[in-house]
VOPAGU-2260 file (C-alpha; in pm, 1 decimal, decimal comma):
REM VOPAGU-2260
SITE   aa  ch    i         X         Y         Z
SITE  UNK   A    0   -2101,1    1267,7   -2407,8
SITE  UNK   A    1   -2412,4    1135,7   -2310,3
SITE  UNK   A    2   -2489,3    1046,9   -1947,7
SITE  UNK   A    3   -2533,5     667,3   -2082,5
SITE  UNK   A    4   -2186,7     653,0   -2263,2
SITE  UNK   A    5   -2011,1     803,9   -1975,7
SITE  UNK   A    6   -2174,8     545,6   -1711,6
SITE  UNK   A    7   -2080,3     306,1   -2007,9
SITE  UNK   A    8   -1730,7     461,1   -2011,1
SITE  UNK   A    9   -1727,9     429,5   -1648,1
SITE  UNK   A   10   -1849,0     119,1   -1586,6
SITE  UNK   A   11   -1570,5     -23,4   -1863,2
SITE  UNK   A   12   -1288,6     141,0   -1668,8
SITE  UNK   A   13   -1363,6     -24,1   -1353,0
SITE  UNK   A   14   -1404,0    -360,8   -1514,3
SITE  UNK   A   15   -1022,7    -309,0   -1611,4
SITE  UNK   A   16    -965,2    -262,8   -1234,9
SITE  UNK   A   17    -899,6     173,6   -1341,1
SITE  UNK   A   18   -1055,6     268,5   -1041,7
SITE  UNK   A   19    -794,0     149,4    -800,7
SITE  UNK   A   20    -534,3     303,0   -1040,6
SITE  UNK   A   21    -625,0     663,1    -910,2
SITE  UNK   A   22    -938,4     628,4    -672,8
SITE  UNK   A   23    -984,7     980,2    -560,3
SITE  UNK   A   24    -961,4    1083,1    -908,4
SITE  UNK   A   25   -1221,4     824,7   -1015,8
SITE  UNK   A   26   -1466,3     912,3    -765,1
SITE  UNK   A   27   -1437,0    1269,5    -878,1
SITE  UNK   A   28   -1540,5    1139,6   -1245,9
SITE  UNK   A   29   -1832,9     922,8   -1114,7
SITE  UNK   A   30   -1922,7    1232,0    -864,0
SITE  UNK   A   31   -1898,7    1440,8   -1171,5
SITE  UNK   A   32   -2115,2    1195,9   -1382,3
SITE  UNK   A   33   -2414,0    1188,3   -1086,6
SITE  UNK   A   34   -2410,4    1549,7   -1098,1
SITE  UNK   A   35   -2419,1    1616,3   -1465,2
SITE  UNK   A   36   -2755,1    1420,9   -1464,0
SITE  UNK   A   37   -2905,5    1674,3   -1285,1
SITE  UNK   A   38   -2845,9    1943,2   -1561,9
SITE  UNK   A   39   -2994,9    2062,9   -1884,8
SITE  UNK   A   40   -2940,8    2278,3   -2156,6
SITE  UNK   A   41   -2603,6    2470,8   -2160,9
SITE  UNK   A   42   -2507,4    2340,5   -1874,5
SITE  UNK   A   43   -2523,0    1978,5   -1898,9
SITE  UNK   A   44   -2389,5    2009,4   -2260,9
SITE  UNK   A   45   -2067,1    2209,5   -2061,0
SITE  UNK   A   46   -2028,8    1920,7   -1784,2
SITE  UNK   A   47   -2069,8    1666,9   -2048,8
SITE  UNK   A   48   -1807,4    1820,0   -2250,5
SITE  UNK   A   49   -1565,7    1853,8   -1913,6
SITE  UNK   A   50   -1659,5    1466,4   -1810,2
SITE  UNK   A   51   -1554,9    1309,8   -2205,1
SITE  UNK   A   52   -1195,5    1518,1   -2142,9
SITE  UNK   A   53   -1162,4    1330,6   -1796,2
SITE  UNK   A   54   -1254,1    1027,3   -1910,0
SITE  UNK   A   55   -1053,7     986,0   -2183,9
SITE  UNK   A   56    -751,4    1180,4   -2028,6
SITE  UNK   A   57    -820,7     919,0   -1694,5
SITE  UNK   A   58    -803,5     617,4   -1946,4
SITE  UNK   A   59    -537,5     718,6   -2138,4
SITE  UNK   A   60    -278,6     779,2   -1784,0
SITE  UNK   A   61    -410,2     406,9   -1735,4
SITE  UNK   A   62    -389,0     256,0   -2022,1
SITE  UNK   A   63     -13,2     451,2   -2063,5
SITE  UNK   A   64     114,5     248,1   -1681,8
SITE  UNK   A   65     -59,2     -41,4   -1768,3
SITE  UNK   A   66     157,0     -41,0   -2065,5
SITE  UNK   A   67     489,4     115,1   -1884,0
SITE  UNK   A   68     435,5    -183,5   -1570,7
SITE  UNK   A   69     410,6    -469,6   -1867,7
SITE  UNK   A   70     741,3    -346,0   -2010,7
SITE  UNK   A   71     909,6    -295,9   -1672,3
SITE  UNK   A   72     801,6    -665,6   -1585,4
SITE  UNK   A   73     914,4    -786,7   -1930,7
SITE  UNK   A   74    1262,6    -582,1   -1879,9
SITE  UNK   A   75    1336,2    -724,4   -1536,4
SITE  UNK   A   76    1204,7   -1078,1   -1649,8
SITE  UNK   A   77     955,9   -1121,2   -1337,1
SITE  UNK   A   78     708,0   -1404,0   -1429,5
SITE  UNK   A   79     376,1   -1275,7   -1414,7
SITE  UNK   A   80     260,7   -1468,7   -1066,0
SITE  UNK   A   81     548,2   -1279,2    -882,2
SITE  UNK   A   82     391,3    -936,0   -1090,6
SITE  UNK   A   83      44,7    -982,4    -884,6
SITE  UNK   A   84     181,7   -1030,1    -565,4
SITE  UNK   A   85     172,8    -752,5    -319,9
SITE  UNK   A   86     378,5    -500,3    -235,9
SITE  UNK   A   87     408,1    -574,3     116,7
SITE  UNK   A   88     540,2    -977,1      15,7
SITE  UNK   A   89     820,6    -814,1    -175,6
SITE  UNK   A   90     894,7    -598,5      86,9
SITE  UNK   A   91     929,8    -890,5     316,3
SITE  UNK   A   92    1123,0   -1116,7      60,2
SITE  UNK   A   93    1360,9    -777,7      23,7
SITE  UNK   A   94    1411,3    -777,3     372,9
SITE  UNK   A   95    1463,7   -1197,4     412,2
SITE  UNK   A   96    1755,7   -1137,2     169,4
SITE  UNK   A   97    1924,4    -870,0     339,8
SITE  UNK   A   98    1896,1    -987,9     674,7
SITE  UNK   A   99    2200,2    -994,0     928,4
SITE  UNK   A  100    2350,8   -1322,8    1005,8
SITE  UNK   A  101    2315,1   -1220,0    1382,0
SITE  UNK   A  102    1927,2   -1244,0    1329,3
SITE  UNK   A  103    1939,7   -1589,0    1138,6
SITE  UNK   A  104    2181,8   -1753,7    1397,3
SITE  UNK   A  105    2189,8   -1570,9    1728,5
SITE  UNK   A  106    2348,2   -1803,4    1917,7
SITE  UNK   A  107    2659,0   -1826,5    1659,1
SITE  UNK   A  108    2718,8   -1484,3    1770,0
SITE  UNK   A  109    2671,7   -1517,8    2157,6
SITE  UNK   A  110    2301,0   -1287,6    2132,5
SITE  UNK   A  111    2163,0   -1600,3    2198,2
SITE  UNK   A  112    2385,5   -1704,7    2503,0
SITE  UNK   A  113    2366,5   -1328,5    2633,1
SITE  UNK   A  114    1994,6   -1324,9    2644,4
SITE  UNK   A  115    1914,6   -1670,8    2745,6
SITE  UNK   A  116    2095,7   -1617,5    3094,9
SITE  UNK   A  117    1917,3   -1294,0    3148,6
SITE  UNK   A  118    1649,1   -1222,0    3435,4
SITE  UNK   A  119    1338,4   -1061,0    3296,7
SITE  UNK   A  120    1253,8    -692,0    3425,8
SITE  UNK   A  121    1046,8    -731,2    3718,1
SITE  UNK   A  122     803,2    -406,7    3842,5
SITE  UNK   A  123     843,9    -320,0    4197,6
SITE  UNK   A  124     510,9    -311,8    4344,6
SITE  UNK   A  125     571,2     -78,0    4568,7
SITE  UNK   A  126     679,2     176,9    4340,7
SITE  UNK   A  127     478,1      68,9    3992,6
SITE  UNK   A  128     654,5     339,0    3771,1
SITE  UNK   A  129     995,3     182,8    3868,2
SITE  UNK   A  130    1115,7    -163,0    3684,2
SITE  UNK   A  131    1415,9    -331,8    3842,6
SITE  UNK   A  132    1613,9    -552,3    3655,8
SITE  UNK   A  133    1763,5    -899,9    3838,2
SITE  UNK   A  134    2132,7   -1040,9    3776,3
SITE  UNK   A  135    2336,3   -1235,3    3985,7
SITE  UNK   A  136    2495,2    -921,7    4152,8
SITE  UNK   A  137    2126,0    -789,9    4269,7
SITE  UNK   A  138    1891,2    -567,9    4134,1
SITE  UNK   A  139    1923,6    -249,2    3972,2
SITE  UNK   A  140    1726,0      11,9    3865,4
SITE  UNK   A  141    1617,2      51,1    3522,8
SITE  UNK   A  142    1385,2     464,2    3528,5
Protein backbone atom coordinates (compact mmCIF):
# COMPACT_ATOMS: atom_id res chain seq x y z
CA UNK A 1 0.00 0.00 0.00
CA UNK A 2 1.08 3.15 -1.12
CA UNK A 3 1.70 6.05 1.28
CA UNK A 4 -1.25 7.95 -0.74
CA UNK A 5 -3.86 5.06 -0.37
CA UNK A 6 -3.10 4.59 3.21
CA UNK A 7 -3.48 8.53 4.03
CA UNK A 8 -6.57 7.91 1.69
CA UNK A 9 -7.49 4.88 3.83
CA UNK A 10 -6.91 6.95 6.77
CA UNK A 11 -8.42 9.91 6.07
CA UNK A 12 -11.82 7.71 5.05
CA UNK A 13 -11.80 6.05 8.47
CA UNK A 14 -11.89 9.16 10.36
CA UNK A 15 -14.59 10.64 8.22
CA UNK A 16 -16.71 7.57 9.58
CA UNK A 17 -15.84 8.91 13.07
CA UNK A 18 -13.13 5.27 13.33
CA UNK A 19 -10.78 7.16 15.11
CA UNK A 20 -12.71 7.62 18.29
CA UNK A 21 -13.65 3.89 18.00
CA UNK A 22 -10.04 2.88 19.22
CA UNK A 23 -7.88 6.17 19.41
CA UNK A 24 -4.65 4.86 20.71
CA UNK A 25 -4.80 2.27 18.16
CA UNK A 26 -5.47 4.83 15.41
CA UNK A 27 -2.75 7.04 16.30
CA UNK A 28 -0.45 4.07 16.17
CA UNK A 29 -1.67 3.56 12.35
CA UNK A 30 -1.27 7.30 11.46
CA UNK A 31 2.21 7.23 13.58
CA UNK A 32 2.96 4.19 11.56
CA UNK A 33 1.90 5.88 8.22
CA UNK A 34 4.32 9.22 9.01
CA UNK A 35 7.04 6.91 9.58
CA UNK A 36 6.75 4.63 6.64
CA UNK A 37 7.28 7.82 4.48
CA UNK A 38 10.53 8.07 5.58
CA UNK A 39 11.59 4.61 4.11
CA UNK A 40 12.66 3.07 0.87
CA UNK A 41 13.36 0.00 -0.69
CA UNK A 42 12.80 -3.20 1.45
CA UNK A 43 11.88 -1.46 4.09
CA UNK A 44 9.15 0.74 3.16
CA UNK A 45 7.75 -2.12 0.96
CA UNK A 46 7.80 -4.21 4.71
CA UNK A 47 6.00 -1.21 6.68
CA UNK A 48 3.69 -0.78 3.83
CA UNK A 49 2.83 -4.32 3.87
CA UNK A 50 2.41 -4.19 8.00
CA UNK A 51 0.25 -0.70 7.66
CA UNK A 52 -2.49 -2.41 4.70
CA UNK A 53 -2.91 -5.49 7.53
CA UNK A 54 -3.75 -2.71 10.22
CA UNK A 55 -5.78 -0.89 8.25
CA UNK A 56 -7.93 -3.25 7.01
CA UNK A 57 -7.90 -5.41 10.27
CA UNK A 58 -8.72 -1.65 12.18
CA UNK A 59 -11.71 -1.20 9.67
CA UNK A 60 -12.98 -4.39 9.71
CA UNK A 61 -13.25 -4.44 14.13
CA UNK A 62 -15.20 -1.11 13.16
CA UNK A 63 -17.14 -1.79 10.65
CA UNK A 64 -18.00 -5.43 12.69
CA UNK A 65 -19.44 -2.93 16.16
CA UNK A 66 -20.81 -0.57 13.99
CA UNK A 67 -22.79 -3.39 12.72
CA UNK A 68 -23.18 -5.36 16.29
CA UNK A 69 -24.42 -1.57 18.04
CA UNK A 70 -27.14 -1.20 14.96
CA UNK A 71 -28.51 -4.65 15.80
CA UNK A 72 -28.36 -4.19 19.58
CA UNK A 73 -30.34 -0.81 19.05
CA UNK A 74 -32.74 -2.53 16.61
CA UNK A 75 -33.15 -5.58 19.28
CA UNK A 76 -33.89 -3.34 22.24
CA UNK A 77 -36.07 -0.97 19.97
CA UNK A 78 -34.18 2.39 21.11
CA UNK A 79 -35.07 5.12 18.51
CA UNK A 80 -32.06 6.35 17.06
CA UNK A 81 -32.04 10.04 18.95
CA UNK A 82 -31.89 8.14 22.36
CA UNK A 83 -28.81 5.85 20.41
CA UNK A 84 -26.60 9.25 20.14
CA UNK A 85 -27.06 10.41 23.42
CA UNK A 86 -24.31 10.02 25.88
CA UNK A 87 -23.42 7.69 28.13
CA UNK A 88 -23.35 9.82 31.06
CA UNK A 89 -27.46 11.00 30.23
CA UNK A 90 -28.34 7.35 30.46
CA UNK A 91 -26.53 6.95 33.41
CA UNK A 92 -28.45 9.75 34.96
CA UNK A 93 -31.93 8.67 33.50
CA UNK A 94 -30.85 4.99 35.09
CA UNK A 95 -30.34 6.51 38.24
CA UNK A 96 -33.78 9.01 38.09
CA UNK A 97 -35.64 5.65 37.79
CA UNK A 98 -34.21 3.90 40.58
CA UNK A 99 -34.17 6.54 42.97
CA UNK A 100 -35.46 6.12 46.69
CA UNK A 101 -38.70 7.67 47.56
CA UNK A 102 -36.84 9.20 50.63
CA UNK A 103 -34.81 11.36 48.06
CA UNK A 104 -37.97 12.42 45.94
CA UNK A 105 -40.09 13.37 49.09
CA UNK A 106 -37.97 13.92 52.18
CA UNK A 107 -40.27 15.41 54.18
CA UNK A 108 -42.91 12.38 53.70
CA UNK A 109 -40.39 10.49 55.54
CA UNK A 110 -39.47 13.00 58.41
CA UNK A 111 -35.54 13.62 56.60
CA UNK A 112 -36.95 16.71 55.84
CA UNK A 113 -38.38 17.64 59.36
CA UNK A 114 -35.09 16.10 61.00
CA UNK A 115 -32.80 18.32 59.08
CA UNK A 116 -34.74 21.46 58.86
CA UNK A 117 -34.61 21.89 62.81
CA UNK A 118 -30.94 21.22 62.86
CA UNK A 119 -28.12 23.85 63.89
CA UNK A 120 -25.34 23.95 61.35
CA UNK A 121 -21.71 22.84 62.61
CA UNK A 122 -20.09 25.83 63.82
CA UNK A 123 -15.85 25.90 64.10
CA UNK A 124 -14.62 26.98 67.39
CA UNK A 125 -12.22 29.65 66.80
CA UNK A 126 -10.27 29.02 69.39
CA UNK A 127 -9.49 25.62 68.55
CA UNK A 128 -9.92 25.66 64.41
CA UNK A 129 -9.42 21.79 64.03
CA UNK A 130 -12.44 21.26 66.40
CA UNK A 131 -16.23 21.73 64.92
CA UNK A 132 -18.96 21.84 67.55
CA UNK A 133 -22.27 21.06 66.70
CA UNK A 134 -25.41 23.29 68.39
CA UNK A 135 -28.85 21.66 69.63
CA UNK A 136 -31.08 22.76 72.11
CA UNK A 137 -29.25 20.76 74.90
CA UNK A 138 -25.75 22.73 74.09
CA UNK A 139 -22.95 22.03 72.10
CA UNK A 140 -21.08 19.02 71.51
CA UNK A 141 -18.14 18.01 70.03
CA UNK A 142 -17.98 16.62 66.70
CA UNK A 143 -13.41 15.46 66.22
Amino acid sequence: MSSDRAGAAIEALRERGAHQFDPIRFRFIEALARRAQAYGGDARQLLDGRLAKLLADYAEHFDRARSGAGAAIDLVGVSEDSANRSALAGLVDQLDRHRPAALLDPAAHGVGRALAHRDPVVVDPAHPGLCRERDERGSRDLA
